[in-house]
C-alpha positions as CSV (number, residue, x, y, z in Angstrom):
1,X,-3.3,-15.3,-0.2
2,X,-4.4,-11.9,-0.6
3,X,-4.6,-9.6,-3.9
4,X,-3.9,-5.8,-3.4
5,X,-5.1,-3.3,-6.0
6,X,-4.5,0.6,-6.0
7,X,-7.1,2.9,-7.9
8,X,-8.0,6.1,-10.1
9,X,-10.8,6.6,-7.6
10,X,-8.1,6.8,-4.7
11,X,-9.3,3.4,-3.3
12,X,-6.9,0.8,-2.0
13,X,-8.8,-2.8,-1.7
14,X,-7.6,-5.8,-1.0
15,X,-8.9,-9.1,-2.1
16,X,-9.0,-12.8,-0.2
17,X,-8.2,-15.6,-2.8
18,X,-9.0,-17.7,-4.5
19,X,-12.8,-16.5,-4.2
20,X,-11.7,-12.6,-4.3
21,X,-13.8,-11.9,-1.4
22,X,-12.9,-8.0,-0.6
23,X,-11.7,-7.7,2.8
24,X,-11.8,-4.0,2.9
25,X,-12.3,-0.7,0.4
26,X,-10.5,1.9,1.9
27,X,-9.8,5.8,0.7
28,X,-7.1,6.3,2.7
29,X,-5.0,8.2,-0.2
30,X,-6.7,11.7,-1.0
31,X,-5.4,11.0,-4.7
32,X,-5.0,8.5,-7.3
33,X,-3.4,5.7,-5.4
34,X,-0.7,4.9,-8.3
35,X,1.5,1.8,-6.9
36,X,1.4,-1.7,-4.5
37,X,4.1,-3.6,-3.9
38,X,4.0,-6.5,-0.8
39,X,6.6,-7.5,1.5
40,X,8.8,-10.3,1.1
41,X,7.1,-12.6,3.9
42,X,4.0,-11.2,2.1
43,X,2.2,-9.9,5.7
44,X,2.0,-6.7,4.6
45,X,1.9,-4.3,1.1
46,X,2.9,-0.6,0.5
47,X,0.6,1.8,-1.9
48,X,2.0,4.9,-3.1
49,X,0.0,8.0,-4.4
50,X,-0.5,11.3,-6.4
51,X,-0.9,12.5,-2.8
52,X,2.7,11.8,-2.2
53,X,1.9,9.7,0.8
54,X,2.9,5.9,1.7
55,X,1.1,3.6,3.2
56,X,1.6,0.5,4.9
57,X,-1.1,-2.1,5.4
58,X,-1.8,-5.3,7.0
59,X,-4.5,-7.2,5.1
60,X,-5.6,-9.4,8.0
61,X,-5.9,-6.2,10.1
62,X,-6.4,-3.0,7.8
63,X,-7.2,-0.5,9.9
64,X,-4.1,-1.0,12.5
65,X,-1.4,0.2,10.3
66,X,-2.8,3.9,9.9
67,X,0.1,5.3,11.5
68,X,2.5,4.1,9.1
69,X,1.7,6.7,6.3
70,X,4.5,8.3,5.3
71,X,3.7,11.7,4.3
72,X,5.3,13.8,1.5
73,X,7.3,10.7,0.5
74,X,8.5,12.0,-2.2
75,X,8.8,15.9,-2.0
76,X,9.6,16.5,-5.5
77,X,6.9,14.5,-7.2
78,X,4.4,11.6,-6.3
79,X,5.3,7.9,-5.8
80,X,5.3,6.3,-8.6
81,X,6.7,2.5,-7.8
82,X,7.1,1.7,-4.2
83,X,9.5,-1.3,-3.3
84,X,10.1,-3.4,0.2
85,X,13.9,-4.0,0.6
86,X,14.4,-7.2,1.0
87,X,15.7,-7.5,4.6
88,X,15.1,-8.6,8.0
89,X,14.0,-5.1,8.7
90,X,10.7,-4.9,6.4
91,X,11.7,-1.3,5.5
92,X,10.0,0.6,2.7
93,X,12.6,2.0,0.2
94,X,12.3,3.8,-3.6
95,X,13.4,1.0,-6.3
């Protein structure tokens, strides 16, 4: 099990439980990352921004979902909430 967190400071991090040992620290948003929401298998999460990027991570493998930001998400303002529809298809969708 895996605890995602989203930051002020831009950071996404993900934690391993139950010891919370951080599996990585990344600052892939270039602004306050504002919103995390995991997939229904729980195998990946989403984090939305003030950047008005997505972007989709694996926690056992960070680094190998980079080309799955979304960029200008949300045209008309930033991404507040981001939430998986729950489907066969893992798509990322707006609540």
């Amino acid at each position: 099990q895996y605890l995602a967190t989203a930051g002020a400071d831009r950071y996404v991090r993900c934690f391993k439980l139950p010891d919370y040992e951080l599996v990585f620290n990344d600052p892939t948003h270039s602004a306050r990352a504002t919103c995390v929401d995991w997939s229904p298998d729980s195998s990946l999460f989403a984090t939305g921004s003030l950047d008005q990027n997505i972007v989709v991570w694996k926690p056992t493998a960070p680094h190998s979902l980079r080309s799955l930001v979304i960029k200008a998400a949300h045209k008309l303002s930033h991404p507040t909430r981001v939430r998986w529809l729950n489907n066969r298809h893992g798509r990322v969708g707006r609540p």
